[in-house]
C-alpha positions in Angstrom: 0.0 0.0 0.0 3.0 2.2 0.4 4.1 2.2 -2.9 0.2 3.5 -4.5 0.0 6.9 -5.1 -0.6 9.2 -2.3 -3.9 11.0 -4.1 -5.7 7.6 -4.0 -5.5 7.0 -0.6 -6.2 10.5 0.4 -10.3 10.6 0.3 -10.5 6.8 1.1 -8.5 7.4 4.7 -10.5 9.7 6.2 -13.7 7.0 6.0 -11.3 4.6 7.0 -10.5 6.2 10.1 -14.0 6.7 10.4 -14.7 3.1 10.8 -11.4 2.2 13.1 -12.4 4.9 15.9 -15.8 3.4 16.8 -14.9 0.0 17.9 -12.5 2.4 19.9 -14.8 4.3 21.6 -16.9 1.1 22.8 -13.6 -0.2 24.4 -12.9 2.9 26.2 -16.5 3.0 27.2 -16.3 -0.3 28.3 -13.2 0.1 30.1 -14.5 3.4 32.0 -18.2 2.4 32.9 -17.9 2.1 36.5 -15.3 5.2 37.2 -17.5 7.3 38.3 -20.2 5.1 40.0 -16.7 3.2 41.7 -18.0 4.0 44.8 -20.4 1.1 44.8 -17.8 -1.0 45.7 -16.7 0.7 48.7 -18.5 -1.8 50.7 -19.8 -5.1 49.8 -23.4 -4.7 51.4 -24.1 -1.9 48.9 -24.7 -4.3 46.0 -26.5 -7.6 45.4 -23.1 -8.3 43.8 -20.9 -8.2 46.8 -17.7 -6.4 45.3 -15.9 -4.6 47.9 -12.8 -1.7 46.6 -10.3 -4.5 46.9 -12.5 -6.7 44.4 -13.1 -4.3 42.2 -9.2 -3.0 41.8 -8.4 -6.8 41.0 -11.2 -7.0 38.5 -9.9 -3.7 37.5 -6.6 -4.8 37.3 -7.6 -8.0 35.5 -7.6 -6.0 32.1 -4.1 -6.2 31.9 -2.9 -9.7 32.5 -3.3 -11.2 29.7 -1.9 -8.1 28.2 1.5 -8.6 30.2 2.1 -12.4 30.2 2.8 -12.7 26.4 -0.7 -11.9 25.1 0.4 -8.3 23.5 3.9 -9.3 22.4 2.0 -12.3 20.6 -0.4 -10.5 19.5 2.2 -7.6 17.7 4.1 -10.1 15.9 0.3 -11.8 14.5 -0.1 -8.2 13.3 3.6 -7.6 11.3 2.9 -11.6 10.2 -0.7 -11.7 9.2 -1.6 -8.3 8.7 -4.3 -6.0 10.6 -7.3 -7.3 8.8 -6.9 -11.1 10.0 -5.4 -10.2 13.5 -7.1 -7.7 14.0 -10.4 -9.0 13.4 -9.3 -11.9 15.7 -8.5 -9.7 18.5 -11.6 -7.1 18.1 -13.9 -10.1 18.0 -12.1 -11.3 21.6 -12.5 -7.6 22.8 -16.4 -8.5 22.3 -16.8 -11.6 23.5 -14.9 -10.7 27.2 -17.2 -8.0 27.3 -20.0 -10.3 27.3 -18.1 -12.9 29.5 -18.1 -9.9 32.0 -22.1 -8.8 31.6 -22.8 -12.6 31.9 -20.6 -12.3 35.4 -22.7 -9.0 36.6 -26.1 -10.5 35.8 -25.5 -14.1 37.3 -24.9 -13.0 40.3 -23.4 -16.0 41.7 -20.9 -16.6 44.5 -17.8 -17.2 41.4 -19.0 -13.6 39.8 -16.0 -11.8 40.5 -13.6 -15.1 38.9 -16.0 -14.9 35.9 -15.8 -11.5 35.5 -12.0 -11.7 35.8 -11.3 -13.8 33.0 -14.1 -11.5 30.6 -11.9 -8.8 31.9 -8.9 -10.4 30.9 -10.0 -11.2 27.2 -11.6 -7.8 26.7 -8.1 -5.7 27.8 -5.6 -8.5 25.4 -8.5 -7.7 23.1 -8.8 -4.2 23.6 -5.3 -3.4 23.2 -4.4 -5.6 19.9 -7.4 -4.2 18.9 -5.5 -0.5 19.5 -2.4 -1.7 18.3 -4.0 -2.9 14.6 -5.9 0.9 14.7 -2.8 2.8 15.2 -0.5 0.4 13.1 -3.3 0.7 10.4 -3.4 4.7 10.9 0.2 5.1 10.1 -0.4 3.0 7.0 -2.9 5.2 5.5 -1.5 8.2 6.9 2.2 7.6 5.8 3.4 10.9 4.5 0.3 13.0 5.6 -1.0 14.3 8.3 -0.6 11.3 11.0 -0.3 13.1 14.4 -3.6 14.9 13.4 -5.0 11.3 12.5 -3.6 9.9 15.9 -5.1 12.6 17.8 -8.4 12.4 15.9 -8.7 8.8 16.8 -7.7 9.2 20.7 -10.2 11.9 20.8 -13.4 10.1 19.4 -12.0 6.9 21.5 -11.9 9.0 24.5 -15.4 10.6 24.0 -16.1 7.0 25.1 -14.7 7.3 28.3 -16.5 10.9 28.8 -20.0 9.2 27.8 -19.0 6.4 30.5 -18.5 9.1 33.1 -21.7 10.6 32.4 -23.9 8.0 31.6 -23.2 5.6 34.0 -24.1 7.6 36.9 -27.7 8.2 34.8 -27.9 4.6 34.9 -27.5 3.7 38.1 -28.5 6.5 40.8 -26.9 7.7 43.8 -29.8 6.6 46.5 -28.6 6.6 50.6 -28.8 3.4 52.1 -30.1 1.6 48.5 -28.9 -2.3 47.7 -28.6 -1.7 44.3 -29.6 -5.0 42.2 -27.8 -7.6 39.7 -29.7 -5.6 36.7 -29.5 -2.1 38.4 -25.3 -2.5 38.8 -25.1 -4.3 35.4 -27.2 -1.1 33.1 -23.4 0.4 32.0 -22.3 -3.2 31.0 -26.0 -4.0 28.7 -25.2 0.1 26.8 -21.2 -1.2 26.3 -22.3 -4.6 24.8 -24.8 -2.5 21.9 -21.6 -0.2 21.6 -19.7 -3.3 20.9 -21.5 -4.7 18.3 -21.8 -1.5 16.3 -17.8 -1.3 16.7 -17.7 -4.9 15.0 -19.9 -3.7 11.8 -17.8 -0.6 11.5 -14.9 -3.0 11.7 -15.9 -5.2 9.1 -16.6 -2.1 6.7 -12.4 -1.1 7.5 -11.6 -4.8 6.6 -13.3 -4.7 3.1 -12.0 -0.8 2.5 -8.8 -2.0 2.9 -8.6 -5.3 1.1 -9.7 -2.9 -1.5 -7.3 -0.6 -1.0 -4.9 -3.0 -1.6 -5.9 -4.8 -4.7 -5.7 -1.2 -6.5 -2.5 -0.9 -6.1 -0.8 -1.6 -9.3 1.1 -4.5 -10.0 4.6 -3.5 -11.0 6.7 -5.0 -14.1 9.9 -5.4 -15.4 13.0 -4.4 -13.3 10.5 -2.4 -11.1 8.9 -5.8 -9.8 12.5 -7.2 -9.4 13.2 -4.1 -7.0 10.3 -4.2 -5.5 10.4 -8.1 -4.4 13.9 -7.2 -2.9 12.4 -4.5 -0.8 9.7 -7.1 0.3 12.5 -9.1 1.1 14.3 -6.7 3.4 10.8 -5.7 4.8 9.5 -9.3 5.6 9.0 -9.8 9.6 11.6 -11.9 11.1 11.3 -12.8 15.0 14.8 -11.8 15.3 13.5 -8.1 15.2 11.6 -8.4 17.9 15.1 -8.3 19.6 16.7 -5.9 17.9 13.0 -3.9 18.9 14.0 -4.6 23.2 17.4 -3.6 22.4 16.0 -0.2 20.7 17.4 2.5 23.8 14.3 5.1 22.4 11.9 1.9 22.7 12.7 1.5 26.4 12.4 5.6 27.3 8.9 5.8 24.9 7.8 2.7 26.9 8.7 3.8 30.3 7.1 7.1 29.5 4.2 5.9 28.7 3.7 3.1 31.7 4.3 6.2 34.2 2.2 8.9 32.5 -0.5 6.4 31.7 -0.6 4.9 34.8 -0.8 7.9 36.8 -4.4 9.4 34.6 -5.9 5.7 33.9 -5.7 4.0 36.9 -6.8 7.6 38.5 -10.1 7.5 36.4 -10.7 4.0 37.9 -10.9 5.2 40.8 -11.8 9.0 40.1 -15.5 8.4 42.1 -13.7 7.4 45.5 -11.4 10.1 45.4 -12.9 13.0 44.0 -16.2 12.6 46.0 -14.1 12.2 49.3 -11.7 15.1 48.4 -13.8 18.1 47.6 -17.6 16.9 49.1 -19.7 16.5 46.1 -22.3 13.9 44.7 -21.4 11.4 42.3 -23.2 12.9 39.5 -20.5 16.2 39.5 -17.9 13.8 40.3 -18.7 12.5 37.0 -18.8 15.6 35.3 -15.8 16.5 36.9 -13.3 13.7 35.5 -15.7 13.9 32.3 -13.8 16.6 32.0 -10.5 14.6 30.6 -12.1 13.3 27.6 -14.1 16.0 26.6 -10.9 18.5 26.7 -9.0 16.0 24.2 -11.8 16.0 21.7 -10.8 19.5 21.1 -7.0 19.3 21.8 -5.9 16.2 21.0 -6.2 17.0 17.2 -5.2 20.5 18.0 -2.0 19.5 19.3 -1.5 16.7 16.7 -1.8 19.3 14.1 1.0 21.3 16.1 3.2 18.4 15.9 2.6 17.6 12.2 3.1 21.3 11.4 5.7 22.6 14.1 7.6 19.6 15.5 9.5 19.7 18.8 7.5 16.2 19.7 9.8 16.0 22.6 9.3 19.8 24.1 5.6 18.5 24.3 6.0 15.6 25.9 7.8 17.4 29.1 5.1 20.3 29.1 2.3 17.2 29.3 3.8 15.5 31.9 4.6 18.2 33.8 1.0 19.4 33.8 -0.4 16.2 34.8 2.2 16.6 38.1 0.6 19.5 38.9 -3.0 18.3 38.7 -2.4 15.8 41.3 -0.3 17.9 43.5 -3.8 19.9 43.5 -5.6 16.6 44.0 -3.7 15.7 47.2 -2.9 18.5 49.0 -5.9 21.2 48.0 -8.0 22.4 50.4 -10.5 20.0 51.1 -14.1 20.2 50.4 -13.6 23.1 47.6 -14.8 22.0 44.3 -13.1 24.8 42.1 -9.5 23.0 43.2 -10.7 19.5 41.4 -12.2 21.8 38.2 -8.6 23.1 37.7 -6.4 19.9 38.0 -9.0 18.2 35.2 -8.0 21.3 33.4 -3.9 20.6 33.8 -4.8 16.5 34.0 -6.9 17.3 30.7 -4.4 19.4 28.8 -1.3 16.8 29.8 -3.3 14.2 28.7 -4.0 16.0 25.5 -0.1 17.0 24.7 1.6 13.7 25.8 0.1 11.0 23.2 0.1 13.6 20.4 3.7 13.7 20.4 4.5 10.7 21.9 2.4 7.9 19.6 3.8 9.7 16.1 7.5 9.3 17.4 7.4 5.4 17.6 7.2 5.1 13.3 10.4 7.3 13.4 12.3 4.6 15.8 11.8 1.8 14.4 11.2 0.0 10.9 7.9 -0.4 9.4 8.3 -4.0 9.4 8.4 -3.7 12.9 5.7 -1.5 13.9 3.1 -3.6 15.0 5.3 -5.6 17.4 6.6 -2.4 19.0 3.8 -0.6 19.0 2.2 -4.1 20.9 5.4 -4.1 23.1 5.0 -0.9 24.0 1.1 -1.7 25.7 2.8 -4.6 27.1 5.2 -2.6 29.2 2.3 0.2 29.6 0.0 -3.2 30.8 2.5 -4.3 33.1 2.5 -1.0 35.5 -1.6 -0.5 34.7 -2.0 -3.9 36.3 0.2 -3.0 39.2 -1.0 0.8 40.0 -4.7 -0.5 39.5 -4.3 -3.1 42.0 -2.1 -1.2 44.6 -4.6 2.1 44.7 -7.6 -0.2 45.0 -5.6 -1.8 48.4 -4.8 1.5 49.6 -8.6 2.8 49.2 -9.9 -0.6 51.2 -7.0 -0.6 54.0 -8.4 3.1 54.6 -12.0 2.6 54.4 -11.3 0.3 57.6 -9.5 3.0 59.2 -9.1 6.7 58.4 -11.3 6.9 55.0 -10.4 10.5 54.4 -6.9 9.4 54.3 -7.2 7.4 51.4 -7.3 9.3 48.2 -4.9 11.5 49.6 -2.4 8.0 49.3 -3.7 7.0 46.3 -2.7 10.8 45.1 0.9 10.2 46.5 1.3 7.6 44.4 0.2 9.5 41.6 2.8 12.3 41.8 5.7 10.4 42.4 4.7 8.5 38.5 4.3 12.2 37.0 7.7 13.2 38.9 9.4 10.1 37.5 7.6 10.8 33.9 9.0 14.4 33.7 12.7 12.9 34.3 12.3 10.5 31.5 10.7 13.2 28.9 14.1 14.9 29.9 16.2 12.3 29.2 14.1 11.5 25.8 14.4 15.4 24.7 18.3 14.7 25.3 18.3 11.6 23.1 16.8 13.4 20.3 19.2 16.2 20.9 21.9 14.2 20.0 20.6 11.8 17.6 18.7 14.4 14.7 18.9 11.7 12.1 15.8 9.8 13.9 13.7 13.7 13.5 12.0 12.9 16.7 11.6 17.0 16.3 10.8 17.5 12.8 7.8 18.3 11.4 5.3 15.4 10.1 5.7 16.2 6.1 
């Protein structure tokens, strides 16, 4: 598809990105149904279900361990070796089918629900992040040479609008009532709207796999010497598992990685928790809660193409990655040691949380095509989740302990802990944006800074 002329692709890759962002924004909705109704779990008699905060981090957590024990670096190299449309169909249709594994779990009800709900967990998050891996991998296919950062940002915008309507809906769906046991059916409503989401993801999907089986028959068949050059090249492109070595013994893979398990972790395993915290923290119902972290999402509709245009046009990918990480360090030093009780002090750290969150994967998902071969892509970009996965599964876990070892003792306490935790990842994410911006400093032949032409 490289080698077809850039004005044919043109008109077809905006309706392809079309269809890749909607199975997106059913994961993220998914994902983020219960972040701002988390305080159900706070104690088990609240629910027919019988979660308490330490089940729910584990279910929570459960997302990435299939992700971490092979399942994404598996799941790359079936994307470089079969291609997006076959892998990725594989791994979209898994994303579905845990979903339901876990709506199954909600609605039985049984003593086992949590286990159940577990292992849907598990298949929905090594489904869920494949699923992201083929959509970016497939982005900088039909984006080579154009505006990708724009296209990335587009697509983590409209995926993240899932996460806002997840905020907001859910708390719609199931009420804040004093003193109410809320039912199997009553704590399972964000679940039965995810599962409709998913299957209009999986239509869309299909619609992307024809376009771009399409796409690729058109591409004229070359002749002559120009078919002999062109089999070398496929020669010197074809996958080999070797490079998934010479991928974990890339220096820029490791710092691009490690940035993105730190910030990550410190904004998405936040939102898991963003009910018991922010409700706690500044006294107000779970409804502005919502609206409060829905704030996050809604902000990177606007400037998450806004700043992927700036990168595309102006460059300096790294400068933008220390200004975002930065700015999420600020929004939880506000979230920890604010004046309790005062509302205004939560609106302003969504604002820094929302703008960090906004600048960081602009500049920082655009950079990983520069670093590596395109033969490669797909495994790094997969290896990249996995290392992402690996501290998701351990930040989840450890903030929903510290929220149920409080809730026995001092509650207040605990999101002020789980907050400690955060700044110290945003403190460790700044040093490694430093340390990136000095690798591209000294190595310009990788134009970590340039402009996307």
């Amino acid at each position: 598809m490289a080698s077809a002329p850039k004005s044919f692709y043109r008109p077809a890759a905006w309706i392809a990105l079309a269809c890749l962002v909607v199975p997106m924004f059913a994961s993220y909705y998914f994902d983020d149904m219960f972040s701002s109704i988390s305080y159900l779990f706070e104690n088990a008699s609240l629910t027919q279900l019988g979660w308490d905060a330490a089940g729910y981090g584990l279910y929570a957590s459960g997302y990435s361990v299939l992700c971490v024990f092979g399942g994404l670096v598996l799941g790359g190299i079936l994307l470089d070796k079969w291609g997006v449309r076959v892998s990725g169909s594989l791994f979209v249709g898994m994303m579905a089918a845990g979903a339901g594994v876990v709506l199954w779990a909600l609605l039985s009800g049984s003593s086992y629900s949590l286990t159940v709900a577990y292992i849907g967990v598990m298949l929905f998050g090594l489904g869920s992040e494949i699923a992201g891996t083929a959509v970016s991998r497939s982005i900088a296919k039909w984006f080579k040479g154009g505006p990708m950062a724009l296209a990335m940002g587009l697509q983590l915008a409209i995926a993240r609008l899932g996460t806002a309507f997840a905020l907001v809906l859910s708390p719609k769906l199931v009420s804040q009532l004093s003193g109410h046991v809320y039912t199997l059916s009553e704590t399972a409503r964000p679940a039965v709207a995810g599962m409709g989401l998913m299957v209009l993801g999986l239509l869309l999907w299909a619609v992307f796999v024809a376009l771009d089986a399409r796409a690729d028959r058109s591409v004229p068949a070359a002749s002559g010497t120009a078919a002999s050059a062109a089999t070398s090249r496929q020669e010197d492109d074809t996958f080999r598992f070797k490079d998934v070595l010479a991928v974990l013994g890339n220096r820029n893979f490791w710092l691009l990685g490690i940035l993105c398990v730190l910030f990550y972790s410190s904004i998405i395993a936040f939102k898991k928790f963003a009910g018991a915290i922010l409700i706690p923290r500044f006294d107000i119902p779970a409804q502005t809660a919502g609206w409060m972290v829905s704030m996050l999402p809604f902000s990177t509709v606007i400037f998450a193409p806004l700043f992927g245009m700036l990168v595309d046009k102006a460059g300096k990918g790294t400068r933008w990655m220390i200004v975002g990480s930065i700015l999420a360090l600020v929004a939880h030093l506000l979230l920890a040691f604010a004046p309790a009780g005062v509302p205004f002090w939560g609106y302003l750290a969504m604002v820094f949380l929302g703008f960090g969150y906004s600048l960081v994967p602009a500049a920082l998902w655009p950079s990983v095509p520069k670093i590596v071969p395109d033969k490669v892509l797909g495994t790094t970009f997969a290896l990249i989740y996995w290392v992402q996965n690996l501290g998701l599964l351990s930040f989840k876990w450890i903030a929903g302990i510290i929220l149920d070892s409080s809730a026995a003792g001092d509650a207040a306490s605990g999101p002020v802990r789980v907050e400690l935790m955060f700044v110290v990842l945003c403190i460790a994410a700044v040093a490694v944006a430093f340390i990136f911006r000095g690798t591209s400093a000294r190595h310009p032949e990788l134009q970590l800074d340039r402009p996307n032409r």
